[in-house]
LUMMIVEX-292939 format. One line per 3 residues: number of its first residue (from 1); for each residue y negated, z negated, x of C-alpha. Coordinates in nm, 2 decimals, m for minus. Layout:
BEGIN
NUM> Y/Z/X  ...
REM end
This chain:
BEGIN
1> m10.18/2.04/9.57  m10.54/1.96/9.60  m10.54/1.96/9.24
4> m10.26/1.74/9.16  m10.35/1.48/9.39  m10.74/1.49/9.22
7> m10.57/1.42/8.88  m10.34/1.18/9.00  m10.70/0.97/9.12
10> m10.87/1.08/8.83  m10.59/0.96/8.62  m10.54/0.58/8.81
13> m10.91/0.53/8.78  m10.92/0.64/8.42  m10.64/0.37/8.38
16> m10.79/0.11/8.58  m11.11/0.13/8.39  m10.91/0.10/8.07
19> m10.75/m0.16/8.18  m11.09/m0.35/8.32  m11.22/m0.27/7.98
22> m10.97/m0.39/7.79  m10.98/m0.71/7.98  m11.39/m0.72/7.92
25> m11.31/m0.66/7.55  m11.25/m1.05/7.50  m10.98/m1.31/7.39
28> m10.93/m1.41/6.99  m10.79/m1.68/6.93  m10.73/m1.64/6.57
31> m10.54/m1.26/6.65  m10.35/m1.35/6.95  m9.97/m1.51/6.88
34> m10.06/m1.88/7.05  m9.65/m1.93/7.12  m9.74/m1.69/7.44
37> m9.97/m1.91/7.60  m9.85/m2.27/7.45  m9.51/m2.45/7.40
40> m9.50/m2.76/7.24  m9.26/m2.90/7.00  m9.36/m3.00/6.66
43> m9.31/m3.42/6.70  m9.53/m3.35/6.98  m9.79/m3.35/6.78
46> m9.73/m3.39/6.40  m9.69/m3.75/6.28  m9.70/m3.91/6.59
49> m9.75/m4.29/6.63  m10.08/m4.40/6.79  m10.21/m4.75/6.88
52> m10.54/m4.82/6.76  m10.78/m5.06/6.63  m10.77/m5.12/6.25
55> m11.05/m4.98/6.05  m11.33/m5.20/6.07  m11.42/m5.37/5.67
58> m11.79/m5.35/5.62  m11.94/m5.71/5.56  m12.25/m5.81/5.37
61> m12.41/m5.91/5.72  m12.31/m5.54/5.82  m12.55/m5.43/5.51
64> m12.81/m5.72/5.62  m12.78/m5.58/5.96  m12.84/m5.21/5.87
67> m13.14/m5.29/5.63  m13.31/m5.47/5.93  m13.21/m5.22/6.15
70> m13.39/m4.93/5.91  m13.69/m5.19/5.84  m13.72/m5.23/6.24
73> m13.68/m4.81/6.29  m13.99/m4.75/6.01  m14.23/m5.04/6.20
76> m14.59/m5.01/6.27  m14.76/m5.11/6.58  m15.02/m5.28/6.47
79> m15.14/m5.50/6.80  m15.09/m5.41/7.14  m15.16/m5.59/7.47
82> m15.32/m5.87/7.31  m15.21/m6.17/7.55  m15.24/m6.43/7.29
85> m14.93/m6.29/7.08  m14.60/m6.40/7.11  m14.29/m6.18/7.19
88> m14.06/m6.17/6.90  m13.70/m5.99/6.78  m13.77/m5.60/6.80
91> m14.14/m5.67/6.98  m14.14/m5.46/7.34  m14.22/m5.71/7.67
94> m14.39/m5.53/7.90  m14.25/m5.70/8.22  m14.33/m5.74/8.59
97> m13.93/m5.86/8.68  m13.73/m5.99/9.01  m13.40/m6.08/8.95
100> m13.12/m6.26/9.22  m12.79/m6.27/9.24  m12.60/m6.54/9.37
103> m12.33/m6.47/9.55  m12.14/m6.59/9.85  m12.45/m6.66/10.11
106> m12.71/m6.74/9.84  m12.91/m6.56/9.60  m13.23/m6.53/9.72
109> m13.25/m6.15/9.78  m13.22/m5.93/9.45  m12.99/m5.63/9.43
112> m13.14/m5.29/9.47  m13.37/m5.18/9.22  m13.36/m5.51/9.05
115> m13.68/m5.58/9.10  m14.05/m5.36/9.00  m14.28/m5.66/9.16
118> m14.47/m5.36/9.36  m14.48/m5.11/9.12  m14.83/m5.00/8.97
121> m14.67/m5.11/8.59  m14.48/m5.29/8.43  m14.19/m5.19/8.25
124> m14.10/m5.21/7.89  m13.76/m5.41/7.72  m13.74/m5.40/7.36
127> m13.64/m5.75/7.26  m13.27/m5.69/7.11  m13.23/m5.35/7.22
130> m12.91/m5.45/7.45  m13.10/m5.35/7.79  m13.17/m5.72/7.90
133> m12.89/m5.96/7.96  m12.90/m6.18/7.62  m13.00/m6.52/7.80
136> m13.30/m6.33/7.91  m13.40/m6.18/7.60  m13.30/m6.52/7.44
139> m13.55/m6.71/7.67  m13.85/m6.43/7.64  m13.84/m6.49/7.25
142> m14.19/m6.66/7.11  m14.28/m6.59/7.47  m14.71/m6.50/7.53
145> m14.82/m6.29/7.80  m15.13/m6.54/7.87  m14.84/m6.80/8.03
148> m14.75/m6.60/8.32  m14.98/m6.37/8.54  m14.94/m6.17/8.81
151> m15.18/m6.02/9.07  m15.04/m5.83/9.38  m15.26/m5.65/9.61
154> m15.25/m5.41/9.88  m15.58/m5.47/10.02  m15.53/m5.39/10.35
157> m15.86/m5.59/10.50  m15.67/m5.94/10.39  m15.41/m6.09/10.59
160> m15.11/m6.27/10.49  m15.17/m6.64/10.46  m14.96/m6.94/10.43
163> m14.93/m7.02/10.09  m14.93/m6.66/10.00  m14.61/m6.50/9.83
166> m14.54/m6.17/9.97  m14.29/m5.89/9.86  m14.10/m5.71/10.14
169> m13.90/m5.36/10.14  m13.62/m5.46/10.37  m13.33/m5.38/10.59
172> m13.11/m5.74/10.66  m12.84/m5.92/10.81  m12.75/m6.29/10.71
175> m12.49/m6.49/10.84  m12.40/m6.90/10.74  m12.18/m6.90/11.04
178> m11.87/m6.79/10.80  m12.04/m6.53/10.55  m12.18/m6.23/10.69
181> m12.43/m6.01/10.41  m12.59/m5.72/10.48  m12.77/m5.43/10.31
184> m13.13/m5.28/10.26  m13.33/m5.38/9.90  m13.67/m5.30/9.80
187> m13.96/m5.55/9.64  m13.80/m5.87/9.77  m13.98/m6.13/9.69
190> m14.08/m6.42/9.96  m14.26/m6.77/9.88  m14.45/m6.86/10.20
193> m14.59/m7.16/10.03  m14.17/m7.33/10.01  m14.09/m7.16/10.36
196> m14.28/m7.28/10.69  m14.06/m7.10/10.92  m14.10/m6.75/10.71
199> m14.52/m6.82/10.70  m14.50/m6.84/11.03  m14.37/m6.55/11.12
202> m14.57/m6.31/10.83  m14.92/m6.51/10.91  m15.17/m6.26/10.96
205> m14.99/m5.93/10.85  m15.14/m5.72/10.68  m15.01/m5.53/10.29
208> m14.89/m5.20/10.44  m14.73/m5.37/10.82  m14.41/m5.29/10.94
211> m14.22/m5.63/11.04  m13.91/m5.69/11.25  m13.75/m6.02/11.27
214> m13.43/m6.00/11.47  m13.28/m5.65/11.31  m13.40/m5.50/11.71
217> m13.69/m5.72/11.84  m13.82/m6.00/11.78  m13.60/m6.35/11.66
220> m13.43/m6.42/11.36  m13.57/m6.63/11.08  m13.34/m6.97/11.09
223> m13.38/m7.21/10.85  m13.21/m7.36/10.51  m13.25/m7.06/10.30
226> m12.96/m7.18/10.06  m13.07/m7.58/10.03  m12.71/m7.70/10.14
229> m12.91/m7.89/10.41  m12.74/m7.66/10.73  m12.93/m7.35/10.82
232> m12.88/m6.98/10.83  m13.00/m6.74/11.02  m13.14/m6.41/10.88
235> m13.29/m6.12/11.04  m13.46/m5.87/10.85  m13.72/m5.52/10.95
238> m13.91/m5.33/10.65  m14.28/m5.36/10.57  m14.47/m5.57/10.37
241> m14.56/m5.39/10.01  m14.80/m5.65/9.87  m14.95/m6.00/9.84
244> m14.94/m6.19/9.58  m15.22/m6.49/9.54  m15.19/m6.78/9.25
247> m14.89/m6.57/9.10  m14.75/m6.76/8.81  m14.43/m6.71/8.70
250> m14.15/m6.75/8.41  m13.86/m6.86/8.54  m13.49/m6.83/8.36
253> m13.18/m6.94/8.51  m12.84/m6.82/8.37  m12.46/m6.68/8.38
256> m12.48/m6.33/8.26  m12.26/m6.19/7.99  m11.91/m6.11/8.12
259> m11.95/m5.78/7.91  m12.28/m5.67/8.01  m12.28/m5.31/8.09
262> m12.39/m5.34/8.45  m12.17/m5.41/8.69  m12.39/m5.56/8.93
265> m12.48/m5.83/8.72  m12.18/m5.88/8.45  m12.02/m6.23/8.50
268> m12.25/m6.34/8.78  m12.51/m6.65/8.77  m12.87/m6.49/8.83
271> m13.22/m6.59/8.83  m13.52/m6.38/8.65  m13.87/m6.41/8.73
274> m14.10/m6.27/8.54  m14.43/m6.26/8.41  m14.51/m6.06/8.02
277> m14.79/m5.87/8.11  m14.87/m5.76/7.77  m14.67/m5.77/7.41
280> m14.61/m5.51/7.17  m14.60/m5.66/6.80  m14.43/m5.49/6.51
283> m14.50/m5.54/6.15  m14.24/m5.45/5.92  m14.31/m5.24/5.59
286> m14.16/m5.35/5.27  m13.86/m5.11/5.13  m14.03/m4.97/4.86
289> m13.98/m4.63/4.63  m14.24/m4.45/4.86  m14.08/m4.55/5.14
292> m13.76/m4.42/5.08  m13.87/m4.08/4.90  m14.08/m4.02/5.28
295> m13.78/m4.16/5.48  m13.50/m4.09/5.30  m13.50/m3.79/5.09
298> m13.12/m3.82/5.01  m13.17/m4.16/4.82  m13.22/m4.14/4.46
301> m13.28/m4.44/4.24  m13.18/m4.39/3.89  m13.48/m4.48/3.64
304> m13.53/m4.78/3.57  m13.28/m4.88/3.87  m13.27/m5.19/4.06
307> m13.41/m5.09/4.36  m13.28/m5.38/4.61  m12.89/m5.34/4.44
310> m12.89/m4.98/4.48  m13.01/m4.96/4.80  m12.79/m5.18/4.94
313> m12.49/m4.97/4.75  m12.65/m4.67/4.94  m12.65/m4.88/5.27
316> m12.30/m4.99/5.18  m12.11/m4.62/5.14  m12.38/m4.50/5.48
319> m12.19/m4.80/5.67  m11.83/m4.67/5.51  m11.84/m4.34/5.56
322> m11.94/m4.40/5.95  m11.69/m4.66/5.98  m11.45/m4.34/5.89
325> m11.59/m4.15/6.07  m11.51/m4.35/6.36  m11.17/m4.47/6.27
328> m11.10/m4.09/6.27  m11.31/m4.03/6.65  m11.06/m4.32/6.76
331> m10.73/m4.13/6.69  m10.88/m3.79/6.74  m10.92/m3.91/7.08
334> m10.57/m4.08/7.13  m10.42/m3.78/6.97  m10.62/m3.57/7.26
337> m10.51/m3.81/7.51  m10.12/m3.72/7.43  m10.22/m3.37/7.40
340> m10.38/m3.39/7.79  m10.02/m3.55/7.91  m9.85/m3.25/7.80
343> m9.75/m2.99/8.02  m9.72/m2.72/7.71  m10.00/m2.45/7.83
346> m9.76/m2.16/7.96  m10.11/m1.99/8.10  m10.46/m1.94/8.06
349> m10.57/m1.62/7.95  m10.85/m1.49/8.19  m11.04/m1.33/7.94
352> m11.03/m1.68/7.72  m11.17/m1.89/8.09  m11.42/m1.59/8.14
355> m11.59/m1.61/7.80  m11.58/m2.04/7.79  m11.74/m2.03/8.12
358> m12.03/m1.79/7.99  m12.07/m2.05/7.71  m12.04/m2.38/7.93
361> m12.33/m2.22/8.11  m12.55/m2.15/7.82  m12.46/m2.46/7.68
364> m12.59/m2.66/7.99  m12.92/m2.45/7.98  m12.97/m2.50/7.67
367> m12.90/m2.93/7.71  m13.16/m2.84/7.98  m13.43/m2.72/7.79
370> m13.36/m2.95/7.50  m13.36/m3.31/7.75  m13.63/m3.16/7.95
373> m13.88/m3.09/7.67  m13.80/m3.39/7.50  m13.87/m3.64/7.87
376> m14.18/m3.46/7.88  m14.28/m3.54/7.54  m14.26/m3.85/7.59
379> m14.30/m3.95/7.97  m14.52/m3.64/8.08  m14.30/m3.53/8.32
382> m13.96/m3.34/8.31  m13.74/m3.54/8.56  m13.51/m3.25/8.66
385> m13.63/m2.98/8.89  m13.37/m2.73/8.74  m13.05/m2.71/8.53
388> m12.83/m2.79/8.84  m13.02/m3.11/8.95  m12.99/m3.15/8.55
391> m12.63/m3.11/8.54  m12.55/m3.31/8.84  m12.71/m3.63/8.64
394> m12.55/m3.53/8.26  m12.21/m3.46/8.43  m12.29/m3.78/8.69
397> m12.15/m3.61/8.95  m12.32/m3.80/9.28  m12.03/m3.88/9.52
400> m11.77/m3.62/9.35  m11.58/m3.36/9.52  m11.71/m3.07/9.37
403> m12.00/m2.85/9.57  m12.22/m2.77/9.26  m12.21/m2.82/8.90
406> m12.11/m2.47/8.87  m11.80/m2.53/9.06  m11.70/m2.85/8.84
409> m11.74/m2.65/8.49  m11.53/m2.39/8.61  m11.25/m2.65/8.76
412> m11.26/m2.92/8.53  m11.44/m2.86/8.21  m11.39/m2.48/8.11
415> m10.99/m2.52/8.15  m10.99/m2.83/7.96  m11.16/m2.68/7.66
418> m10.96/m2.36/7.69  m10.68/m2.60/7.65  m10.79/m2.80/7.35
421> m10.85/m2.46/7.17  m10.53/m2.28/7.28  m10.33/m2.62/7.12
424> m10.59/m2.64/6.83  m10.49/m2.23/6.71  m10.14/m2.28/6.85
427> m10.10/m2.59/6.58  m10.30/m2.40/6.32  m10.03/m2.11/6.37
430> m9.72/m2.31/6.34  m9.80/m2.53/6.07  m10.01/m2.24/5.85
433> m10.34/m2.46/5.89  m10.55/m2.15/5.95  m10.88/m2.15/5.77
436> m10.92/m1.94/5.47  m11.29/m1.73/5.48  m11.35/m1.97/5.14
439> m11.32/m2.31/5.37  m11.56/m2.14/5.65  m11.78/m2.01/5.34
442> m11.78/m2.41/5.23  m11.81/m2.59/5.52  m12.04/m2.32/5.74
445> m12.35/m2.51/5.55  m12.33/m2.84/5.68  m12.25/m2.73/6.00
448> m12.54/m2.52/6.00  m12.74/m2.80/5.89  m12.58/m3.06/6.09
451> m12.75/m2.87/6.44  m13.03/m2.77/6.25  m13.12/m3.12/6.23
454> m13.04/m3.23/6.50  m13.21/m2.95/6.69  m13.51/m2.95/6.50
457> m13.49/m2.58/6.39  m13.41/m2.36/6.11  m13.03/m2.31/6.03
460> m13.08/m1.94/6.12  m13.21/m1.98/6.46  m12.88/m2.20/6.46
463> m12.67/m1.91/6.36  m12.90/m1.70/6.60  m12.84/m1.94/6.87
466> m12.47/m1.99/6.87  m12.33/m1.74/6.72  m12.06/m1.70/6.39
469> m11.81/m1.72/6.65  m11.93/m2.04/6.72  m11.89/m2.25/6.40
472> m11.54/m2.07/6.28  m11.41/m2.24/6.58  m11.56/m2.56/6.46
475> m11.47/m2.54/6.11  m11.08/m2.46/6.27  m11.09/m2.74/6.50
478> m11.19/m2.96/6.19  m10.93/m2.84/5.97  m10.65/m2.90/6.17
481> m10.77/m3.24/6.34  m10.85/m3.39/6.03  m10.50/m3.27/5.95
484> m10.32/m3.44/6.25  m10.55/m3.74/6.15  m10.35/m3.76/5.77
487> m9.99/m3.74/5.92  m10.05/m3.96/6.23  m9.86/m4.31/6.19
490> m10.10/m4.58/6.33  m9.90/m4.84/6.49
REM end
């Protein structure tokens, strides 16, 4: 008896463990029959109708565009900080900045982080690099550092005088008698010399004092702060950063662009002031046969060739191919978006979620290492104190639901990819799109390349990196989206 039962536990954990193995042992997509796990029928997915933008027709300004665009990427600094030269297209501004934004109780009190008035530096905007609105970039142009200065100071053995202009970090309350505003901001910028009632009640601070003006103790500050000739009342605590003595000032006025990218400021009328503290200039080198043979390898003029008529035929079919390339992103990505409002994923296979979340992980150390390296190249300093403080700011995260990054790739992005793959192979299976070992044999090169490049590494550290795995699941996914792509009806 004592025997049977021993074998009977000898044979359910002999089982179990070939069953845990087994499970362990991984999930192919190219060997497993994809109608288990996916349902879909085939106008589902093959020449479906899609509405999207036209491809866009390269013009000769897009080829004018492009050449500046490569002349302005090969520049050479050749004068920095020298006050007497003017800011031009493509020249960096190196700015001390406060900027206001009206709204409904005035504009006198800039937004958070909207201003760097007390920082040690000043910070640099590339003149046409779509950071600064366009009025203010516009209005900087032909600009010289010499016109505008700026001189803060914290010395704490000078007080705060009347004609002074002194920047606050703040806590406030305003009120017109209808409007109530509230909030906290940081380098807010006060001009004693325009403001009697506000001198009065700064006079003989100190940089570095703590203030309260009505927020607990003390009274409000009343007084026209808008100029609509009826008063206001405001009451504001913080401390006073620095003072500011025979500042002078640039000062541009102007409705921002109803488009810009941040929210804060798109469509509203603000107010910059600023002063150009010093000016990066750029010369331009001339596009010459050396040039290119240094820059761009790929180019070959024929001999005797006209240099400015072939390169711009090169520029021309660089500007085609990408508007292709884009045209193709655009329905790849409606296509996706029908896929995603599908309910045709019967279930996940564990073993296929186990090995995407092993790779998710990798793949986010790995952006780690690569961002973090790169930051510190060129700032000093790697920003991120690990690959989950990374992770939290690549997948911007602040204010979500999930716990940890951890939590959100295995949630939200592993079963996501598990499903574009499983309709990717399911596809490939039902129309016969699976790749042949000659397309991986073609393509494997520029793929290898491709990260290679872009990685700065050899192609097989690539191939060491991600694996052969890896790239046949790339050169799939390309076969049978740029399938999809030729049999989708654009609307």
């Amino acid at each position: 008896m004592r025997n049977r039962r021993a074998i009977r536990v000898f044979s359910f954990t002999l089982v179990f463990a070939l069953l845990f193995l087994l499970a362990s042992c991984g999930f192919s997509y190219e060997k497993s029959r994809m109608s288990k796990y996916v349902k879909m029928a085939r106008e589902d997915y093959y020449g479906v109708s899609v509405s999207i933008p036209a491809a866009k027709e390269v013009t000769d300004e897009d080829i004018d565009l492009e050449i500046r665009t490569f002349r302005l990427e090969l520049r050479t600094l050749v004068s920095e900080g020298e006050l007497t030269v003017h800011a031009g297209w493509g020249d960096t501004v190196n700015l001390y900045y406060h900027i206001t934004v009206e709204g409904e109780g005035g504009g006198f009190l800039p937004p958070e982080d909207f201003s760097n008035m007390t920082d040690d530096a000043p910070h640099g905007f590339v003149l046409g690099g779509e950071i600064l609105p366009k009025a203010f970039e516009n209005a900087l142009l032909d600009h010289a550092a010499i016109e505008t200065h700026y001189a803060p100071t914290t010395d704490t053995e000078q007080t705060v005088g009347a004609n002074d202009v002194i920047y606050l970090d703040l806590s406030y309350r305003y009120t017109d008698g209808e409007n109530v505003a509230s909030g906290t901001t940081r380098a807010a910028r006060l001009d004693l010399s325009e403001n009697a009632v506000a001198a009065a009640a700064f006079a003989g601070l100190y940089p570095g004092d703590d203030f309260d003006c009505g927020m607990e103790t003390g009274e409000p500050l009343v007084y026209d702060w808008d100029g609509d000739g009826e008063n206001e009342t405001l009451a504001m605590a913080g401390a006073v950063v620095s003072v500011s003595r025979g500042e002078i000032l640039g000062r541009i006025e102007a409705d921002i662009e109803a488009d810009y990218f941040d929210d804060v400021l798109a469509g509203k009328h603000a107010v910059l002031q600023y002063a150009i503290q010093t000016v990066d200039v750029y010369s331009v080198p001339e596009i010459t046969e050396e040039l290119l043979r240094e820059n761009l390898p790929e180019f070959k003029l024929s001999e005797g060739g006209d240099l400015d008529g072939e390169f711009r035929d090169y520029v021309y079919q660089v500007l085609l191919n990408e508007s292709r390339r884009e045209w193709q992103a655009t329905i790849e990505e409606e296509l996706w978006r029908r896929f995603d409002s599908l309910d045709c994923v019967r279930k996940y296979p564990a073993a296929a979620l186990r090995e995407e979340t092993k790779a998710q992980e990798k793949q986010l150390e790995r952006l780690y290492e690569y961002y973090g390296a790169r930051l510190e190249e060129e700032y000093g300093v790697n920003p991120f104190d690990s690959v989950e403080d990374f992770g939290y700011a690549y997948y911007e995260l602040d204010g979500t639901v999930y716990d940890n990054v951890h939590e959100y790739l295995k949630k939200e992005v592993v079963p996501h990819t598990v499903k574009q793959k499983l309709i990717i192979y399911y596809i490939a299976e039902q129309e016969g799109w699976e790749m042949t070992e000659d397309e991986y044999a073609s393509e494997l090169p520029d793929q290898l390349a491709y990260y290679a490049s872009s990685e700065g590494v050899t192609t097989a550290e690539v191939m060491a990196k991600y694996g052969e795995n890896f790239f046949r699941q790339a050169v799939q996914y390309n076969k049978v989206l740029t399938n999809l792509v030729a049999v989708t009806v654009i609307e």
